[in-house]
N, C-alpha and C positions, 0 to 999 in steps of 0.2 A: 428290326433286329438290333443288337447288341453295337454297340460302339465300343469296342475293346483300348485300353491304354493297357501299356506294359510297365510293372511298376517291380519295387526289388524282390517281393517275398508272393504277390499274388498276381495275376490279371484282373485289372478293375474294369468293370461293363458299367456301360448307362446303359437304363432302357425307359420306355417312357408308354406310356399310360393313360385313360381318363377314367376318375369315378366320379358316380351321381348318390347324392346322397337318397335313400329310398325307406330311411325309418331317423326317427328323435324322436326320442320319450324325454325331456327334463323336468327336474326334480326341485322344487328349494328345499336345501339342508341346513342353511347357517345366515341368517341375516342379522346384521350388525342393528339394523332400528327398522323400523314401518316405513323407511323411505325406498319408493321404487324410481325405476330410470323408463321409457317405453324404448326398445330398439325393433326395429322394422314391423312395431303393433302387437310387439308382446312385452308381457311388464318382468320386469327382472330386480332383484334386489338391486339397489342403491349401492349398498357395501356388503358382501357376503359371498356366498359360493352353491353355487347349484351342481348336483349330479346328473347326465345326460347319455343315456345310451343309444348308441348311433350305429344305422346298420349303412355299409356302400354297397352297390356294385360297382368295379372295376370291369373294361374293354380294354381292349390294345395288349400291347406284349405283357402287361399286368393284365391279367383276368382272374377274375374271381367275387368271391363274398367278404365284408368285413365286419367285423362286429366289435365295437369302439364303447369302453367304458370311460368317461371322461370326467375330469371335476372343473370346472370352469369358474373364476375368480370373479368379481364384479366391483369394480374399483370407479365411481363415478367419476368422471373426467381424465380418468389414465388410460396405459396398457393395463390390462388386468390378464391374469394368470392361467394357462391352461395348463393341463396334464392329464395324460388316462393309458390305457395300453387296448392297442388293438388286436384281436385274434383274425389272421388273412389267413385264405382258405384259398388254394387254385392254382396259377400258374403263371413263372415270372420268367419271361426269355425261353420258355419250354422248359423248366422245370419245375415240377409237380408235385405240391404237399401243402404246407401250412408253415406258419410262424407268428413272431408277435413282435409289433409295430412298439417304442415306446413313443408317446407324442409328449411334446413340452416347449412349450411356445406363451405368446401368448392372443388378446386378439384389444381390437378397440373400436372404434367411430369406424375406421378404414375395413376392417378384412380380421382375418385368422391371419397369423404368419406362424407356422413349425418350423421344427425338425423332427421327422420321425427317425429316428433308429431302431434296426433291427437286434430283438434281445438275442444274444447268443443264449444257446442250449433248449431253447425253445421251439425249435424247427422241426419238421417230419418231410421223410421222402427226400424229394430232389431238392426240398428249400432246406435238409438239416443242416448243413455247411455254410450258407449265406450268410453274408457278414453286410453292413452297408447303411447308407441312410440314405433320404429324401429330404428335400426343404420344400416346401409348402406355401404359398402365398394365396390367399383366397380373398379376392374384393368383390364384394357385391354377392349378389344370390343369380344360378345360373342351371341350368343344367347336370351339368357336368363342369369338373375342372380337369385341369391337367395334373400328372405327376412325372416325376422323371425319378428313377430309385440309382443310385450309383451303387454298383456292390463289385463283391468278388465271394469266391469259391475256394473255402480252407478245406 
């Protein structure tokens, strides 16, 4: 359950989570030359940016489906760039509906590193009020990860 802080204007909860990713379709959209990079056996532009839709499921006090439009940067030898918005479907801390994730991070050699925010006015049900965000660190390929969503209830 919920780990509640008391703060001036809301109650802020954490609650925490794991999703598995269980769909990637990616795309190339924009490459800078014919140079590719291989990361974990798949070839990826050099310098450019590919489109990737990614579906989760989530277990634990976060359950549910996700469905992740993402555009993903490719900067050889750097951090390169993420961003996409997530449509989350299910149920966080026992309240039930929908919302949408923005992600903007970015990833490299190491991992993904986010932060997802939750868009205000996008919510249904018990998630319409939800305010809050997630940080995100993903190294290596696994299962499942973890999440931990910090929010509160306007």
């Amino acid at each position: 359950m919920s780990n509640p802080q008391t703060t001036a204007s809301a109650q802020t909860h954490f609650v925490s989570g794991s999703f598995s990713v269980t769909g990637w379709d990616e795309t190339k959209i924009y490459a800078v030359d014919d140079e590719t990079v291989t990361i974990s056996g798949a070839e990826y532009p050099a310098r450019g940016f590919n489109r990737a839709d990614v579906t989760y499921a989530y277990t634990g006090d976060i359950a549910g489906t996700g469905q992740l439009t993402y555009l993903l940067g490719y900067v050889k030898g750097s951090d390169s760039p993420t961003v996409g918005f997530q449509a989350f479907t299910g149920s966080i801390d026992g309240h039930e509906g929908s919302l949408v994730l923005q992600h903007n991070g970015f990833h490299n050699e190491d991992g993904v590193h986010e932060r997802l925010d939750i868009v205000a006015g996008l919510g249904t049900g018990g998630l319409s009020t939800m305010t809050g965000y997630a940080e995100v660190d993903i190294v290596g390929h696994h299962e499942s990860y973890e999440i931990t969503l910090r929010y509160s209830m306007s």
